[in-house]
Wavefront OBJ file of the C-alpha trace (Angstrom):
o trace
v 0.157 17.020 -29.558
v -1.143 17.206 -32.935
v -4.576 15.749 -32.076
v -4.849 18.715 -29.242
v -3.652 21.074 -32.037
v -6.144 19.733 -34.703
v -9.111 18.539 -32.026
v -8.954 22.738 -31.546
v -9.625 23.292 -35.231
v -12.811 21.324 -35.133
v -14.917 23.104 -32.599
v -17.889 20.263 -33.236
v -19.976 19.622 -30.037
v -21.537 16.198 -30.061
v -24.357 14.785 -27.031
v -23.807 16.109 -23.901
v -21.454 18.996 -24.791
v -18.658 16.692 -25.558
v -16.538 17.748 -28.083
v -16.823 15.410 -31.055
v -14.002 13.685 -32.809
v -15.541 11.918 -36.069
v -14.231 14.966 -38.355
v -11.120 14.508 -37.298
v -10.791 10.845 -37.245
v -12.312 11.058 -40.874
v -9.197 12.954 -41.578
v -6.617 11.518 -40.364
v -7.394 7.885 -40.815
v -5.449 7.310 -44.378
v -2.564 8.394 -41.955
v -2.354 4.622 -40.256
v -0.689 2.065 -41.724
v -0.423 -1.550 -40.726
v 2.958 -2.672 -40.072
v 4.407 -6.391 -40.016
v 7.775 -7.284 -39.100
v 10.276 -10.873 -39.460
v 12.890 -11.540 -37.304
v 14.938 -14.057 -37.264
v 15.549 -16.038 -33.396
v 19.110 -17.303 -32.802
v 17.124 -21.004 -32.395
v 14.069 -22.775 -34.668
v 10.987 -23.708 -32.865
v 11.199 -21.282 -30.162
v 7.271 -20.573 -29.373
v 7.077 -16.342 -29.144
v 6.978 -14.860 -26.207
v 3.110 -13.937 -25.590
v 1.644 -10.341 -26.992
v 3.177 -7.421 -26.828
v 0.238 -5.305 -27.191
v -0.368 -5.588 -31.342
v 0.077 -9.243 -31.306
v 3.042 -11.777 -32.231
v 3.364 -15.209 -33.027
v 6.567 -17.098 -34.104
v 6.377 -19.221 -37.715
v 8.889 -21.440 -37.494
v 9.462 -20.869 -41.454
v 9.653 -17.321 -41.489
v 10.740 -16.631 -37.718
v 8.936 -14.267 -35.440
v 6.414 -11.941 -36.556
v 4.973 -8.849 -34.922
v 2.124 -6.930 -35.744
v 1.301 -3.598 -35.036
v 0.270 -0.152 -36.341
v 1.726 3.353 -37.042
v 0.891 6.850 -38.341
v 2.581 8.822 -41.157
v 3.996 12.121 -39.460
v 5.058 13.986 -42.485
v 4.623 14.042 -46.260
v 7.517 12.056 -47.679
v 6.774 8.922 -45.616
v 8.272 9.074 -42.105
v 6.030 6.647 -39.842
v 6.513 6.389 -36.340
v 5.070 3.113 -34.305
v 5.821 1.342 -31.296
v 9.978 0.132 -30.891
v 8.481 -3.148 -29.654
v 6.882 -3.971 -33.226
v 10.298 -3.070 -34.997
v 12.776 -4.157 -32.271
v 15.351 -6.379 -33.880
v 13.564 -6.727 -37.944
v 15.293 -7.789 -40.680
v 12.203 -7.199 -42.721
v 9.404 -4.470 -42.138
v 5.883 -4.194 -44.233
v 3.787 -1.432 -44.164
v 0.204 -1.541 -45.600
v -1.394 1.764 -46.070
v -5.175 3.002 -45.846
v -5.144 2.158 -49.738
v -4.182 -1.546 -48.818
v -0.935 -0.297 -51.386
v 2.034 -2.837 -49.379
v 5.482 -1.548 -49.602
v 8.736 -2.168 -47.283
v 10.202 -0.040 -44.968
v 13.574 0.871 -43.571
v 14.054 1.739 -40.220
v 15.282 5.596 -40.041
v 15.797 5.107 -36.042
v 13.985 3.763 -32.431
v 14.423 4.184 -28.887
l 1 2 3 4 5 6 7 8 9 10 11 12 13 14 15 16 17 18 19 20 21 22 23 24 25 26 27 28 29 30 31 32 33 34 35 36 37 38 39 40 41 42 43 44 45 46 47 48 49 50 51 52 53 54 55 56 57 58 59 60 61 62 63 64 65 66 67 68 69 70 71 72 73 74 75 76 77 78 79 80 81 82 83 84 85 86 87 88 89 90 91 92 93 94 95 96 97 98 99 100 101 102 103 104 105 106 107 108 109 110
């Protein structure tokens, strides 16, 4: 919804009457983050599971990792991503358009 909103306030036409969205991706971009994730299966050397979209892999050190990305929604922080990337973390790293790395705590997912 707010790409229809925002796509409206950039009225650019690019070839072939399209309407063009490089202004607005130029915009929003420093609004995804990379997000990483550990969590810790019940048994060692368990291989993951395949992908689940944004990639996963299981480090028998650190436990299983998934890898995704999410946007900031609002101006103190909140980031919203896929529930499969955060299902079940103990730890959650987010790297921002700045490469700036900080942790997260999950507010909520359904």
């Amino acid at each position: 919804m707010v790409l229809c909103g925002a796509a409206a306030a950039f009225p650019v036409r690019a070839q072939y009457g399209f309407p063009s969205f490089a202004d607005l991706a130029e915009k929003l971009i420093p609004t995804v983050v990379n997000i990483s994730t550990i969590q810790q299966p019940d048994q060692i050397n368990i291989p993951a599971e395949g992908s689940n979209g944004g990639g996963e892999y299981y480090d028998p050190l650190e436990g299983r990792v998934a890898l995704g990305s999410g946007f900031i929604i609002s101006e103190d922080g909140y980031i919203i991503t896929n529930y499969h990337v955060i299902e079940n973390a103990e730890v959650v790293n987010v790297v921002l358009f700045d490469n700036t790395e900080v942790e997260a705590d999950i507010i909520g997912g359904d």
